[in-house]
C-alpha positions as CSV (number, residue, x, y, z in Angstrom):
1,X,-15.1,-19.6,11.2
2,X,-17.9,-18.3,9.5
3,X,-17.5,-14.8,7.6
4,X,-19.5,-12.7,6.3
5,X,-19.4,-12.5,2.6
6,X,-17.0,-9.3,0.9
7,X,-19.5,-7.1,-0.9
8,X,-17.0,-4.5,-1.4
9,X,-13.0,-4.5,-2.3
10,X,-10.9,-1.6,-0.9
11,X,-7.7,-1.7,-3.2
12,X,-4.0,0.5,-1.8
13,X,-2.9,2.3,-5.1
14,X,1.4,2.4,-4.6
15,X,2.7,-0.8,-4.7
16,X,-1.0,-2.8,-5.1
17,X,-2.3,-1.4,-8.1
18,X,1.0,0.6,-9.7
19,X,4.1,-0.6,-9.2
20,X,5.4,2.6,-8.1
21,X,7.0,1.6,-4.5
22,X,10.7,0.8,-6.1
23,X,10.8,4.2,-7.6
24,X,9.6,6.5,-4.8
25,X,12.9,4.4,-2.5
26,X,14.8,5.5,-5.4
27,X,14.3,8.7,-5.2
28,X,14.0,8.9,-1.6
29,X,17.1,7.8,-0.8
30,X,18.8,10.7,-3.6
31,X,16.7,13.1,-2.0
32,X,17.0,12.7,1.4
33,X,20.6,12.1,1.5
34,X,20.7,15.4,-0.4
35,X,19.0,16.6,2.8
36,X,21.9,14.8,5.0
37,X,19.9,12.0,6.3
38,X,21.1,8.7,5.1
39,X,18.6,5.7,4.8
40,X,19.5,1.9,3.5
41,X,16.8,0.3,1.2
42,X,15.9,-1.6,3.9
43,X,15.1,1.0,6.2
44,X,12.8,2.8,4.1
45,X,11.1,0.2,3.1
46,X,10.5,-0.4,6.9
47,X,9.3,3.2,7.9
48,X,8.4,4.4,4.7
49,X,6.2,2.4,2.5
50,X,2.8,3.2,3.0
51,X,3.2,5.6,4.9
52,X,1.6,9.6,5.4
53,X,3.2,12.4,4.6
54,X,3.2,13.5,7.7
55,X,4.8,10.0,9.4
56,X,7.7,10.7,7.0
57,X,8.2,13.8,7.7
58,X,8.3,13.2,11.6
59,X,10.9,10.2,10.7
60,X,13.2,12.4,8.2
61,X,13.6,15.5,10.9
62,X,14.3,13.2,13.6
63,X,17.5,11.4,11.5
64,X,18.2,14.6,10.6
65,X,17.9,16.4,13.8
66,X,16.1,19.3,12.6
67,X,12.5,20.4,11.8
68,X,11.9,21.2,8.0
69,X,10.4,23.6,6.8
70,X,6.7,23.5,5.8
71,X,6.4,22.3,1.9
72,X,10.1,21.0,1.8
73,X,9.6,18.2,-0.2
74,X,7.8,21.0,-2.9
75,X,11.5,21.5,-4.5
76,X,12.2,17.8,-5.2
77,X,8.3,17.0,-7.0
78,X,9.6,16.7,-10.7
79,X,12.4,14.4,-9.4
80,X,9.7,11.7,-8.7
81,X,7.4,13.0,-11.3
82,X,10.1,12.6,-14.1
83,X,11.3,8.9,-12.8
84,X,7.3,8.0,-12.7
85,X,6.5,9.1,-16.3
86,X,9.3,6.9,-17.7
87,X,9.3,3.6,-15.2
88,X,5.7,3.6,-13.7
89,X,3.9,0.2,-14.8
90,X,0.8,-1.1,-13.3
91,X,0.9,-4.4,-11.2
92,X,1.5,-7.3,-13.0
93,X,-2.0,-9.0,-13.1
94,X,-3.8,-6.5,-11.8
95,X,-5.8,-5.2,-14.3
96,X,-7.0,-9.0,-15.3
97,X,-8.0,-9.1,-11.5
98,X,-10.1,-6.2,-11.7
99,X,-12.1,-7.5,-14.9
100,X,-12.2,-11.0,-12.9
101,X,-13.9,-9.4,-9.4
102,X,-18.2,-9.8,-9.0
103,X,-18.0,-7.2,-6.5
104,X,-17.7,-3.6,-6.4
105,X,-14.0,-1.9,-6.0
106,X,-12.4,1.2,-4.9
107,X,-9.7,2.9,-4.1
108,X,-8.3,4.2,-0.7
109,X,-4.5,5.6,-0.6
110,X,-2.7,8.0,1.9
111,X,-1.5,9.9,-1.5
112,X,-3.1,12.7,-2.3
113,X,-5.8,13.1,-4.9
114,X,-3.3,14.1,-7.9
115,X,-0.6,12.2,-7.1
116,X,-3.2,9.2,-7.2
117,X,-4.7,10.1,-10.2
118,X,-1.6,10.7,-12.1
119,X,-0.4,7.2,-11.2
120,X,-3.3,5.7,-12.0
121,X,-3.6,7.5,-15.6
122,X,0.0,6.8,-16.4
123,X,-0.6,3.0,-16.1
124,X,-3.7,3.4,-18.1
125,X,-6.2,2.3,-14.9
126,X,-7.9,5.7,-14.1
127,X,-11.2,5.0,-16.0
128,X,-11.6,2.0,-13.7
129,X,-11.5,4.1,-10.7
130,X,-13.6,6.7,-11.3
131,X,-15.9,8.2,-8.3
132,X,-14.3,5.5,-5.9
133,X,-11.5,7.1,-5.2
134,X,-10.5,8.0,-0.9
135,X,-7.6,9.4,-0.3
136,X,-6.0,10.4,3.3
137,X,-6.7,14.0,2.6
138,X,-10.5,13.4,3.0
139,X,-10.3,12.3,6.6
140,X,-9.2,13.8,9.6
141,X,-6.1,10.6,10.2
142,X,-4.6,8.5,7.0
143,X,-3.2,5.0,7.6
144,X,-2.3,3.4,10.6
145,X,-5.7,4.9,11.3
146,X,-8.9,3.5,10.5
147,X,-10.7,6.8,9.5
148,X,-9.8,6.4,5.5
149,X,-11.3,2.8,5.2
150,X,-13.9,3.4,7.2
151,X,-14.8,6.1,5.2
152,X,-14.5,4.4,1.9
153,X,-17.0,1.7,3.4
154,X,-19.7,4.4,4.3
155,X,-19.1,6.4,0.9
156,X,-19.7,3.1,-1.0
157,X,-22.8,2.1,1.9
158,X,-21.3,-1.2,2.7
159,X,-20.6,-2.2,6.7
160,X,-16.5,-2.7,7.5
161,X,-16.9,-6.6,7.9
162,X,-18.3,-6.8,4.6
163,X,-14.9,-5.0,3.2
164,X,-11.7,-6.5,2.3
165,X,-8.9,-4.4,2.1
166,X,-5.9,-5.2,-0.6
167,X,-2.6,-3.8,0.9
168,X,1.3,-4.1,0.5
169,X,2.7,-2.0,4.0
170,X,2.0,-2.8,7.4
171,X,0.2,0.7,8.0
172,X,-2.2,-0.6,5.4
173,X,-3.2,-3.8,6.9
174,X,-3.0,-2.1,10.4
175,X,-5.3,0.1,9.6
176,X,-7.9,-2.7,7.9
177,X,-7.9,-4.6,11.0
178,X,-8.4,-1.4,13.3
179,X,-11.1,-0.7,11.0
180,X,-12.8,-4.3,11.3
181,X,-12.1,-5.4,8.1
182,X,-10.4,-8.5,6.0
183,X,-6.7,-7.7,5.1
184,X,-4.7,-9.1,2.6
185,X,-1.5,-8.2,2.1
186,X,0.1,-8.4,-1.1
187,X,3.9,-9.6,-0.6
188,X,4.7,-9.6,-4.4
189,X,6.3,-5.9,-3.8
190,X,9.0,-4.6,-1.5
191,X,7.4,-5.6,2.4
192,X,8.5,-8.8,3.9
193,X,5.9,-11.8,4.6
194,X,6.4,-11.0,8.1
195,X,5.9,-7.3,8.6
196,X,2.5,-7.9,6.6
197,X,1.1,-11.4,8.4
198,X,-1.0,-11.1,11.8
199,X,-4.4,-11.5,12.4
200,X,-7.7,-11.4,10.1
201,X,-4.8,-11.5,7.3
202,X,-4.5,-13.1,4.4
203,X,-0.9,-12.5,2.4
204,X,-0.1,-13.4,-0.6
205,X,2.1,-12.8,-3.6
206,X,0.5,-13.4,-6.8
207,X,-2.0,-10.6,-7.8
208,X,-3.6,-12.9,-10.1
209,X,-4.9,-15.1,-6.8
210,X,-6.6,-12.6,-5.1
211,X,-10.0,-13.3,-6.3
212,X,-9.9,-16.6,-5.4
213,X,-8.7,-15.7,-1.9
214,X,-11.5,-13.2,-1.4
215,X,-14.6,-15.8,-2.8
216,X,-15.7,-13.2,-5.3
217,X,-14.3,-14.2,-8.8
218,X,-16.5,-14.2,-11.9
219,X,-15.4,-18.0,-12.5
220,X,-16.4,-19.2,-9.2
221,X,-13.3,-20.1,-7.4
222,X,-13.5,-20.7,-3.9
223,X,-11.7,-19.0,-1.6
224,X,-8.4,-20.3,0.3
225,X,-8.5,-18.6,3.9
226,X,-4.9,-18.1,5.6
């Protein structure tokens, strides 16, 4: 099948570009039993990762059994700020991928603008980002929804098919295909294989291949199309 070529990368920020994913379940998991929910790994993983703010809240009253009260997570904010100042890394290989990509890049998260921006100047990667970053506060609907790539591709002038989305959750790649656009999902993190694999998908676990999967590396490797 013939494709077009990708003239633009749309890059996830938690758990794609800073390894940040582990932490947040961390911390989720102290904070919402504190809140009398109890959630495995495994399960937040599931529902979690990826996610908006307003999919987890929705999830966390309904274990619960209780509506919360606007801003409730406000109180526990220097819990994850404090874990993310002393374990946040960047993505091993990541920052070599960006140096190795022809094409342009940006950044489209559910997070909000500061929280993005932190986590991306704690691993040292903000200055690579700058004026291409979306989040899921500029659109009406964040991920599973289309509306934040979609934008992204219009902010940077390139059509969806030309984009290829980089993702770790399955509300990232479900919003890339909903949007028209190439997913890859990057398994190297906390989200099974399966949860990320379906069509106009590529998944994958080494950071450091993902030029050669999207056909736009600055050494000329082919791409290898799941």
């Amino acid at each position: 099948m013939n494709l077009d070529p990708v003239e633009v990368v749309i890059f996830d920020c938690d758990g794609v570009l800073v390894d940040s994913e582990r932490i947040y379940c961390r911390v989720d998991r102290e904070v919402f039993s504190g809140l009398g929910a109890e959630f495995t790994e495994a399960e937040i993983v599931e529902q979690f990762v990826g996610s908006s703010h307003e999919v987890l809240t929705a999830i966390l009253e309904e274990r619960i059994g209780r509506p919360l009260e606007p801003g409730w997570h406000e109180p526990f904010r220097q819990r994850y700020e404090d874990a993310l100042d002393a374990e946040l890394t960047a993505v091993e290989g990541v920052a070599d991928v960006l140096d190795t990509l022809s094409v342009p890049y940006c950044l489209a998260s559910n997070g909000s603008h500061s929280a993005i921006r932190r986590n991306l100047g704690r691993t040292g990667l903000l200055e690579r980002f700058e004026g291409r970053i979306f989040s899921a506060r500029d659109v009406a609907r964040g991920k599973p929804a289309p509306d934040l790539f979609l934008h992204a591709a219009a902010v940077m002038g390139v059509r969806p098919e030309r984009c290829a989305v980089v993702e770790d959750s399955p509300y990232g790649v479900e919003a890339a295909r909903a949007a028209g656009m190439r997913a890859f999902g990057y398994c190297g993190g906390l989200t099974r294989v399966d949860r990320l694999a379906g069509p106009g998908t590529v998944v994958f676990e080494d950071m450091r291949a993902l030029p050669g999967l999207l056909g736009v590396s600055r050494q000329g490797t082919r791409p290898c199309r799941g």
